[in-house]
C-alpha positions in Angstrom: 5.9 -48.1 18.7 7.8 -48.3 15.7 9.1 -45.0 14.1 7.0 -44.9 10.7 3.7 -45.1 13.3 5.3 -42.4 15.6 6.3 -39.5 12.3 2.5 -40.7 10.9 0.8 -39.8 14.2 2.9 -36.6 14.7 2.2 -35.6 11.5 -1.4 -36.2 12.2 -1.2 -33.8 14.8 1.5 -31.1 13.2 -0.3 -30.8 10.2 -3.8 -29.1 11.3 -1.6 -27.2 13.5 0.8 -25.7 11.2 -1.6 -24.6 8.9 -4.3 -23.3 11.4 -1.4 -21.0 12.5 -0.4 -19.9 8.9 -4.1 -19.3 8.1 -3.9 -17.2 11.4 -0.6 -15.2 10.3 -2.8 -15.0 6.9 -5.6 -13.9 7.8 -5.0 -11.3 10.6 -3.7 -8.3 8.7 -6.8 -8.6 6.4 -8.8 -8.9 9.5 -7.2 -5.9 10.8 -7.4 -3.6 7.6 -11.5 -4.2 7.4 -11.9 -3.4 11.3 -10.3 -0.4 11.2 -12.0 0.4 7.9 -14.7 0.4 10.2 -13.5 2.9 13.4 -13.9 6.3 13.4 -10.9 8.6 12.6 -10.5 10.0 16.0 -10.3 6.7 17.6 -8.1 5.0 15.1 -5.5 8.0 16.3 -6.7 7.4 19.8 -6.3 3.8 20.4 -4.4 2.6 16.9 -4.3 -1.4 18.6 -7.5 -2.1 19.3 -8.4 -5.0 17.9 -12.6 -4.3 17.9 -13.8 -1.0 17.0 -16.1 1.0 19.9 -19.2 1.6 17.5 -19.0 0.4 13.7 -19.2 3.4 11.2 -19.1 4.0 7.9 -18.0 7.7 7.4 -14.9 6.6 6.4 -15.6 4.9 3.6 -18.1 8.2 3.0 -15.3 10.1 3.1 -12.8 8.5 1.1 -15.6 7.6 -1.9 -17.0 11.0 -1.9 -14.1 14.0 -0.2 -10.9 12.0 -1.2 -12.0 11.8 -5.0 -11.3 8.1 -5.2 -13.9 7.2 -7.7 -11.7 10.0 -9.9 -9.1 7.9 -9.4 -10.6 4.3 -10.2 -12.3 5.7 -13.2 -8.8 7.0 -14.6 -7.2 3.7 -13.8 -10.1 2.1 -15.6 -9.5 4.6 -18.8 -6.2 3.7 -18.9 -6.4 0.2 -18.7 -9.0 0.1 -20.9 -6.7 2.1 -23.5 -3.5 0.2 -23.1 -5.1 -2.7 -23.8 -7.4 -1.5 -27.1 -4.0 -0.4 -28.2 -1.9 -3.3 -27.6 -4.8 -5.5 -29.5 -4.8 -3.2 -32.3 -1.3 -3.2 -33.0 -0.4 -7.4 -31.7 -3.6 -8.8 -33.7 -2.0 -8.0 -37.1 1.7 -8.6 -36.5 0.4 -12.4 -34.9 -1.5 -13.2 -37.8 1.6 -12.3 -39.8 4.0 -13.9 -38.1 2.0 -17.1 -38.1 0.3 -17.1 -41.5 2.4 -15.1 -43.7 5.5 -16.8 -45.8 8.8 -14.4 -45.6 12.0 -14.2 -45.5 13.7 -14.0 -42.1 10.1 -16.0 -40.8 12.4 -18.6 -38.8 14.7 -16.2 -37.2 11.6 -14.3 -35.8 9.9 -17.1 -34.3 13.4 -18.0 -32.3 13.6 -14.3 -31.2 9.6 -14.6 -29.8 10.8 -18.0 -28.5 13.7 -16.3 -26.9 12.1 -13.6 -25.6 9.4 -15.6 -23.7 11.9 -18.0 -22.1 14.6 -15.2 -21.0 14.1 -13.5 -17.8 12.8 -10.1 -17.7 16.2 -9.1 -15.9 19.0 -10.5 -18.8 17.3 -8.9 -22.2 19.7 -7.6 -24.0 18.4 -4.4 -24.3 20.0 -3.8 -20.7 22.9 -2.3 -19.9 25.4 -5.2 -18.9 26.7 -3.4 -16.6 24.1 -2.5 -14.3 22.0 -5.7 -15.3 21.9 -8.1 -12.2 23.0 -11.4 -14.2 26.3 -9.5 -15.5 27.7 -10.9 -12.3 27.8 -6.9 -10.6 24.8 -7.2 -8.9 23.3 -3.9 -10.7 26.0 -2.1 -9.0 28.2 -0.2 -12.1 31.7 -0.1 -11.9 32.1 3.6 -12.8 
């Protein structure tokens, strides 16, 4: 058996198994947050391991929708996501279209600095203290 026919049948093998194992290392911890989603409080405390729940229940999720106030919370998050981004669309929509339909002076310079923007990374603007900023060459450490 020659060497090419020996890598392409172990790799015939290999590869189902390799990714049957990541899928398992994937999939586990979200197999294990909806089963003990599922367990009852006291035996979550009780036994905190077990991989199947003694009787399936839903009072947790009872009690986190209706006790905990989460639907407070999501409806919050939703009124503040839906504000941030009304805002940001009010105030971007006009400054795009004049930036990109408008003639004046400067209009080249600004379209470099967009440019620049996008293609820096969020970690070297220059708005940062070069000091603390991790590409300074300190590693965000200052030297104070």
């Amino acid at each position: 058996m020659s060497r090419d026919r020996f890598e392409r049948a172990l790799f015939r093998v290999l590869r189902p198994v390799v990714i049957a194992v990541l899928f398992l290392a994937t999939a586990f911890p979200f197999y294990y947050m909806v089963m003990l989603s599922f367990r009852d409080i006291q035996e979550l405390i009780l036994e905190p391991g077990s991989l199947w729940p003694r009787s399936f229940t839903f009072d947790t999720y009872a009690d986190v929708l209706d006790r905990q106030g989460f639907l407070t919370f999501i409806r919050n998050s939703a009124i503040v996501a839906v504000a941030s981004v009304a805002v940001t669309l009010l105030i971007s929509i006009p400054g795009a279209y004049a930036v990109a339909r408008l003639e004046f002076f400067g209009r080249r310079q600004v379209h470099f600095l967009f440019l620049a923007v996008y293609l820096s990374r969020r970690s070297c603007w220059p708005f940062r203290c070069s000091c603390c900023s991790p590409c300074s060459g300190c590693g965000g450490r200052s030297s104070a």
